[in-house]
BALOBA-1460 file (C-alpha; in Angstrom, 3 decimals):
// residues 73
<rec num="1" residu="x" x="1.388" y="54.431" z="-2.445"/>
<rec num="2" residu="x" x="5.092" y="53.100" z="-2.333"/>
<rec num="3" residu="x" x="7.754" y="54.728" z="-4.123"/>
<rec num="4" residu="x" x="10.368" y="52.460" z="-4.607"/>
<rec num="5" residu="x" x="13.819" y="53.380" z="-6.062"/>
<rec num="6" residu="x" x="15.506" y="51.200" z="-9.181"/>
<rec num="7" residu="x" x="19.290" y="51.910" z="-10.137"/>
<rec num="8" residu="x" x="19.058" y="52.245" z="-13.856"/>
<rec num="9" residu="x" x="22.717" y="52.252" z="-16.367"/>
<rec num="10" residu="x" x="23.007" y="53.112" z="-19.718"/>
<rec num="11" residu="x" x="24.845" y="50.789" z="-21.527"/>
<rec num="12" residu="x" x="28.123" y="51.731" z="-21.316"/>
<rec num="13" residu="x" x="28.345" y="51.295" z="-18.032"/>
<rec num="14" residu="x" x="27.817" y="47.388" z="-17.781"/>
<rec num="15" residu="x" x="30.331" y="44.784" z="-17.646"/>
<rec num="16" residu="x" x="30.387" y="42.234" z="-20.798"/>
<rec num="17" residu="x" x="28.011" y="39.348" z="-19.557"/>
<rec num="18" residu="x" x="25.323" y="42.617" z="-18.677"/>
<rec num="19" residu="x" x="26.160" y="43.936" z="-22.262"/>
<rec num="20" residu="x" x="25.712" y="40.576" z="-23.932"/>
<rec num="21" residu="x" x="22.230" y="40.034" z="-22.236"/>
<rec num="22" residu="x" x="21.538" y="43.999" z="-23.504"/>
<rec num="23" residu="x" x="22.317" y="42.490" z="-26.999"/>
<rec num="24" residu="x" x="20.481" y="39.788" z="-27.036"/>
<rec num="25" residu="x" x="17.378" y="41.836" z="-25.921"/>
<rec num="26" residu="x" x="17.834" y="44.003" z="-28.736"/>
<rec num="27" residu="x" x="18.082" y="40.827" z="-31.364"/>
<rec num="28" residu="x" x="14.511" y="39.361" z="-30.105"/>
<rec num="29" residu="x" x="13.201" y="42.595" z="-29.557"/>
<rec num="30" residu="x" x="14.518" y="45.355" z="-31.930"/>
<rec num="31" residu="x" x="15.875" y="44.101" z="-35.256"/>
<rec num="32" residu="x" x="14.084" y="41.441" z="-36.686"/>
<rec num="33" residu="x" x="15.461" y="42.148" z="-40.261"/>
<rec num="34" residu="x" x="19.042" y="41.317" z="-39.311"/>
<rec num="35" residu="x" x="20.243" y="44.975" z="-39.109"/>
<rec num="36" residu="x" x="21.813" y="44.201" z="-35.847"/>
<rec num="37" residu="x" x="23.831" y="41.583" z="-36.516"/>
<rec num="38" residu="x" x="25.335" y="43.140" z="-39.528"/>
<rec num="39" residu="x" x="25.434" y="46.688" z="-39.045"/>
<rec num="40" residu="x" x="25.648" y="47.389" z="-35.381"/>
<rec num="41" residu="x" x="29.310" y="47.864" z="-33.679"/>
<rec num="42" residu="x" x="29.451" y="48.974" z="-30.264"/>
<rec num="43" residu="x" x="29.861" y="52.485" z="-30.800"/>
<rec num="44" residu="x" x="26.523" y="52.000" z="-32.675"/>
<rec num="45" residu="x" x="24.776" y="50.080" z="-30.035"/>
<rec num="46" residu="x" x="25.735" y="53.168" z="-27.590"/>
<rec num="47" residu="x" x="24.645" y="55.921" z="-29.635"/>
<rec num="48" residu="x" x="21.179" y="53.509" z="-30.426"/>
<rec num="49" residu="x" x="20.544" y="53.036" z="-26.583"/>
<rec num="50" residu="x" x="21.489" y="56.396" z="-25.488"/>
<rec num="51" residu="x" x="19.196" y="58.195" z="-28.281"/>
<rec num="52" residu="x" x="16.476" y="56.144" z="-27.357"/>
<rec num="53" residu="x" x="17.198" y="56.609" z="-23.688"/>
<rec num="54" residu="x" x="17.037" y="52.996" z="-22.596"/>
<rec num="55" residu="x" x="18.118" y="52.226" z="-19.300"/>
<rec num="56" residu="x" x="19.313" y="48.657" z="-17.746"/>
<rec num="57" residu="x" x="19.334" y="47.337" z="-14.506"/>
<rec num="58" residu="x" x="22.828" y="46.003" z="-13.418"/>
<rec num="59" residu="x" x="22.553" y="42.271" z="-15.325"/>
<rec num="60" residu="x" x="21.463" y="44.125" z="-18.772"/>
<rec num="61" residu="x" x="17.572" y="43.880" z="-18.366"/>
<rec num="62" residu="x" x="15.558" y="46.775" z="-19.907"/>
<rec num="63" residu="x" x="14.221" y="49.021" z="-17.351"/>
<rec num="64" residu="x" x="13.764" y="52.368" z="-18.697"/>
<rec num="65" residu="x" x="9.979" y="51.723" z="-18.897"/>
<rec num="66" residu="x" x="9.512" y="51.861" z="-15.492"/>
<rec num="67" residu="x" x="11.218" y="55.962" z="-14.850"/>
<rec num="68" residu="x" x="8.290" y="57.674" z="-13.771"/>
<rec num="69" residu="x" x="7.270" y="60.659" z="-16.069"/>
<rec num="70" residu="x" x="5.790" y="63.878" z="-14.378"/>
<rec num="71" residu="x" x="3.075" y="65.067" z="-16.455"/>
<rec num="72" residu="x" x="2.124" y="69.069" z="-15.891"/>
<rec num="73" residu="x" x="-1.487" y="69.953" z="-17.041"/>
């Protein structure tokens, strides 16, 4: 097996184009009644991305599914 290590950023920390691409991921993917466009401010988008712990890679591409998750039995 290879482990291979993936820099993830919460949304904050991306520049604009990064953020924009984050945004338009959440429009296709997220919000299909609208909410988003209407409703959602930045300080909203942040507090939506961090409580669902979503993760980016440095161009704004969701990558939080790929954090491993230790499972104790």
């Amino acid at each position: 097996m290879k482990e291979i290590i993936v820099q993830g950023y919460q949304y904050s920390e991306l520049d604009d184009d990064a953020k924009h691409n984050v945004k338009c991921w959440l429009e296709e993917n997220m919000f299909s009644d609208n909410f988003f466009k209407i409703d959602m401010d930045e300080k909203d988008i942040i507090e939506h991305c961090n409580s669902n712990n979503y993760l980016f890679s440095i161009w704004g591409e969701p990558i939080h599914y790929l954090e491993k998750k230790e499972v104790l039995i």
